[in-house]
N, C-alpha and C positions, 0 to 999 in steps of 0.2 A: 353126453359129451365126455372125452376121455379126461380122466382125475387129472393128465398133467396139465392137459390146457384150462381147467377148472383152476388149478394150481396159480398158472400165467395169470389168469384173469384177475386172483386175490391177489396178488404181489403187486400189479399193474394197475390199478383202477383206474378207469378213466370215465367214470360216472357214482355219485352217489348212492349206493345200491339202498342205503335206508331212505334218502329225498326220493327214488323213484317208487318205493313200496309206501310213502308217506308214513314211516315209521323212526321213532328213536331209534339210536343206537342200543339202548337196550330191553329192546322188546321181544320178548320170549317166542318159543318157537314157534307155538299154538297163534299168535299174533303173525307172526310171519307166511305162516301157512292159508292164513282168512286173508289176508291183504295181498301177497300171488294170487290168490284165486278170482279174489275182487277186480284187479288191475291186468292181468290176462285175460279177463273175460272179457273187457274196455278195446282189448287190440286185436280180438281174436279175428281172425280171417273170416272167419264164417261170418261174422258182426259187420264186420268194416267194409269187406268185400277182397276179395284174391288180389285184388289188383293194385293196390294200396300200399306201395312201397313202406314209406315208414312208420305206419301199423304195425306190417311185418318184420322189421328190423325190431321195433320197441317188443315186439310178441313175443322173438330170439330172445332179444335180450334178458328178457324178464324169466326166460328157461334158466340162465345161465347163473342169475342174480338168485334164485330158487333153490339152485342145485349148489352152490356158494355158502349163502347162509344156511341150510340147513345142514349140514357137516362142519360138525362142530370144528375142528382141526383147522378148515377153509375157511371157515369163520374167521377164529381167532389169526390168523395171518392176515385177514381181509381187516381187521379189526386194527393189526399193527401197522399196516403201508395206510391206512386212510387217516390215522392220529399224525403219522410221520410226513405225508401230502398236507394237513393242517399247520402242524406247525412249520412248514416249509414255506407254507402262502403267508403265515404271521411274520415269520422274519423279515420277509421278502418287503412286506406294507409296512412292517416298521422302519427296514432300511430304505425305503421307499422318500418314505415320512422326515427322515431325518436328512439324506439326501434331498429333498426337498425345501427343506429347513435351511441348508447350508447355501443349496441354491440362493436363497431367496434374501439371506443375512447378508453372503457377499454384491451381490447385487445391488441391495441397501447399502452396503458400504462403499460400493465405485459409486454412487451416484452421490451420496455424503462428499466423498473425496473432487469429486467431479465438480459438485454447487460450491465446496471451498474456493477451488485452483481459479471455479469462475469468477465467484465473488473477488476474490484477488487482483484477476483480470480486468474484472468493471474498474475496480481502484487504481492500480499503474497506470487504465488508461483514461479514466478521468482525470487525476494529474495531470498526466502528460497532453492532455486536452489544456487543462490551465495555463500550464507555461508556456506552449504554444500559443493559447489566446492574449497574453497576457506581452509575448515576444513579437505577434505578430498587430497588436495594438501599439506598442513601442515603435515599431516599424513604422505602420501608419501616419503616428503621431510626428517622427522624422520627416518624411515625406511633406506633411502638412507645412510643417517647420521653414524648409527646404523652399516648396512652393510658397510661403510668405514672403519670404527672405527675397527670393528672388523676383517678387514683385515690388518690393519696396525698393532694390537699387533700381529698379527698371523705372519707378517713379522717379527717385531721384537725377536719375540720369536726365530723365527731360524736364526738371527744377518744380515739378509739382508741389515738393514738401520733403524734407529732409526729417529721418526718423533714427537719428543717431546721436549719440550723446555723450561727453569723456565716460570711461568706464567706473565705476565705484572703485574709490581705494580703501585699505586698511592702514589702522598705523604703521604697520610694515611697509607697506608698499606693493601687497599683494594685489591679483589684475583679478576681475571675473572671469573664470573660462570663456570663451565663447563657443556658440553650439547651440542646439536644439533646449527648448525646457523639458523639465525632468518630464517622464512618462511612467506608466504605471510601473515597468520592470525597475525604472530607475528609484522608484519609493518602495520597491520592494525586499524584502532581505529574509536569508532562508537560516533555522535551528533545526536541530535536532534534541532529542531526548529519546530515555527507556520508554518501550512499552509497556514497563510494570508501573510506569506512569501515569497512565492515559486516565486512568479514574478518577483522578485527583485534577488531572488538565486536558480536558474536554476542549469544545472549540472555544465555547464560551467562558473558561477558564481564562486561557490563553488570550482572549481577547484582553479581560478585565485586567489580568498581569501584568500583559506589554503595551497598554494605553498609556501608560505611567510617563510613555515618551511621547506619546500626539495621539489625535485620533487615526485608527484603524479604520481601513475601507472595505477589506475581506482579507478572508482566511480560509486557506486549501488546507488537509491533511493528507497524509497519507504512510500507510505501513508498510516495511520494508525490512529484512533479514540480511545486516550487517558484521561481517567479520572483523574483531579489531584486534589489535597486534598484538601479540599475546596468546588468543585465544585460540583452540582447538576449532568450535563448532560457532556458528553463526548465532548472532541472538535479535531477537524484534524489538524496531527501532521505531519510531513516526517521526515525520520530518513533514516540516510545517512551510511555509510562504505566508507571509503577513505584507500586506498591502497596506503603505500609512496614506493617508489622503495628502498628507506632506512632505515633501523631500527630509525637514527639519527633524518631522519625528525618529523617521529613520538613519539618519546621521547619528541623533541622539543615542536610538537605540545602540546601534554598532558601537559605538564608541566608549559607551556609559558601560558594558556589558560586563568589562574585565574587574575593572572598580566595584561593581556588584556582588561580583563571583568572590572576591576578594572581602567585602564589608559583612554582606548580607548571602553568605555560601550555602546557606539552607533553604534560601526561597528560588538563587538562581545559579547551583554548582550543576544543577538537574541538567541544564539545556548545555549541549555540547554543538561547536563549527558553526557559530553565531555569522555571520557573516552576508554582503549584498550580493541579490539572486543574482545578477548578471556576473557573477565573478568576481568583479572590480567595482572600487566606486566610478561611480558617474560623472560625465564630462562636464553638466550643470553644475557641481561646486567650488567653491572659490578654489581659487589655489593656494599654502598654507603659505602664509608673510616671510620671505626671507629674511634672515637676522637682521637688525640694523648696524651699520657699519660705528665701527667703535670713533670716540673723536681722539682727534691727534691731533700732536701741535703743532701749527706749521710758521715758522718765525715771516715776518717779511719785514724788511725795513723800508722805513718810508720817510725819507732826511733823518735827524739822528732820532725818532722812535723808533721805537718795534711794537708790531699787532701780533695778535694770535689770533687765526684761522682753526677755525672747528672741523672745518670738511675739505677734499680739494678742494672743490669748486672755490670758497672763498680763498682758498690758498692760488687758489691761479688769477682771482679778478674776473672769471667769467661767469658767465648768468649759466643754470642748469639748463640742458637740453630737454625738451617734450617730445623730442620727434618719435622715438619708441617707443610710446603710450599707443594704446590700440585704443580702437572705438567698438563699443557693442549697441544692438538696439535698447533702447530706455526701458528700465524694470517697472513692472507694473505688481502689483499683489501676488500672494503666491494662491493658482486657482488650480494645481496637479497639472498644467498644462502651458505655463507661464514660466519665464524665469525667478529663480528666486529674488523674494521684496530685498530690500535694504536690511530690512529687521530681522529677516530669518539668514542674511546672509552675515547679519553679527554675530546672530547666535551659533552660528557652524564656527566662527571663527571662535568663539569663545572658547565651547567644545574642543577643538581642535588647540588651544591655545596649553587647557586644562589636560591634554592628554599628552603634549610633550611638555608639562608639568612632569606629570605620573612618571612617562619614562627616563623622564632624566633624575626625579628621585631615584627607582627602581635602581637604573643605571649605578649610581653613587652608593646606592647601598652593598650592591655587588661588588662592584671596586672594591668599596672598605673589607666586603668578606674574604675577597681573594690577597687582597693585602692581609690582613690579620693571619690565613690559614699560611703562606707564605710566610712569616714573619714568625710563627709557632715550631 
């Protein structure tokens, strides 16, 4: 074969010329010469038969692989493309390796990211599973309400049995709303606090805490990334719903809360927008006693005395009217589904009495401060 194409052949390898002689790389020439003669003679046409295509191609080959190593010169070139083919496949499996690696971390890491966003998802929507069950039991409980009601005037109306009764008053003169009895939305009331919290007040924390105002009947959590004014970036919040099995305890709660925050600011400055789930309070409680009217003196003469009257009415000689008093159905125990008893409707009233207590302190102290800073 001519030296250039011998030439090609060492620059270009495209077979192992020591794996087809089964020899090292650096096995001597006399080694080279026994192992050609050994493996030629394996392919040789005469051997194999004429006809035996790849015999003869491997018989070629092995002419050329012959003619290669043993010139020294062809060698040593055949020597430097077959080191430089090596480490070309090393790189290659190493970045192979590592691209493969990269593959396999990111992948690991969208499906980390992925089981978060879901876990997340399970939460917002078991939540919103709650309040739903919880808006759509209130609902219920109305209806139910609704359908009683309107079966008791429907008794009434044909003299079966009458099931109304004057309404409960206060020393004010406050009426009982009338309406449906509370429902579970209606004894429910929602807080917030940090989520660097949560360690410290678990559910079962949280329960044992806010008992302090009646028994508890459940407790939802849930975590949420809240922006507040001020701030640049969002921060994790848990916002809770407490279910009291009592209208009472949650009045209590709501109400008691600020007084707390205020006495005792280390056990409850934590919980921030204390407040009843429905928004507002509930149509089951009382209404708070309007003031009672101041007395004044009213002269009357009557031949040569004079009386003093406390109130008109004694000042005009007529008897009070009734007529604007409503009627509500007669209170029975408070069972979550009843209207509130007598006893839990004093105790709201108490509560309620004791909180515009507080703000009319509060009130008066402020006054004095903006007088004094005025006056300075």
């Amino acid at each position: 074969m001519p030296a250039d194409d011998l030439k090609l052949h060492a620059l270009n390898p495209t077979t192992d010329f020591y794996a087809l002689l089964s020899l090292q790389p650096t096995a001597s020439e006399s080694e080279i010469r026994r192992a050609y003669r050994k493996t030629a003679l394996k392919y040789h046409p005469d051997k194999v038969g004429a006809n035996n295509v790849a015999a003869r191609e491997k018989f070629e080959l092995l002419q050329v692989v012959n003619d290669v190593l043993s010139d020294a010169a062809l060698r040593e070139l055949y020597d430097n493309a077959r080191r430089a083919e090596e480490a070309k496949r090393e790189r290659e499996a190493a970045f192979d390796g590592r691209r493969k690696w990269m593959r396999e971390d990111l992948e690991k890491r969208e499906g980390a990211a992925g089981g978060k966003r879901k876990r997340e998802e399970e939460v917002e929507q078991g939540f919103e599973r709650e309040v739903r069950r919880l808006a759509e039991d209130g609902r219920r409980r109305r209806m139910e309400r609704e359908e009683m009601v309107r079966r008791e005037a429907e008794n009434e109306v044909v003299g079966e049995r009458s099931k109304f009764t004057t309404p409960v008053k206060d020393g004010g003169g406050g009426d009982v709303r009338e309406g449906e009895g509370p429902t579970d939305l209606d004894r429910s009331i929602t807080l917030r606090f940090p989520a660097s919290a949560a360690s410290q007040l678990d559910r079962d924390a949280l329960i044992r805490l806010w008992e302090r105002f009646g028994p508890i009947q459940d407790c939802v959590l849930r975590e949420k990334k809240l922006k507040k004014d001020g701030e640049k970036h969002r921060s994790p919040y848990l916002t809770a719903i407490l279910v009291y099995k009592s209208i009472v305890g949650a009045h209590a709660a709501v109400c008691d809360i600020p007084k707390l925050q205020q006495t005792d600011a280390e056990t409850w400055s934590t919980f921030e927008a204390v407040g009843w789930a429905a928004g507002k309070e509930p149509e089951c409680l009382p209404n708070p006693a309007p003031p009672a009217p101041q007395a004044r003196d009213v002269e009357t003469g009557v031949g040569d005395r004079k009386t003093t009257a406390s109130t008109p009415q004694q000042a005009s000689g007529k008897a009070p009217s009734f007529a604007s008093l409503k009627t509500t159905p007669a209170m029975g125990p408070t069972n979550g589904t009843s209207t509130p008893s007598p006893d839990d409707i004093m105790m709201i009233r108490l509560k309620n009495a004791d909180k515009r207590r507080l703000e009319e302190k509060m009130k008066t102290k402020e006054n004095a401060a903006a007088t004094a800073a005025a006056n300075a």
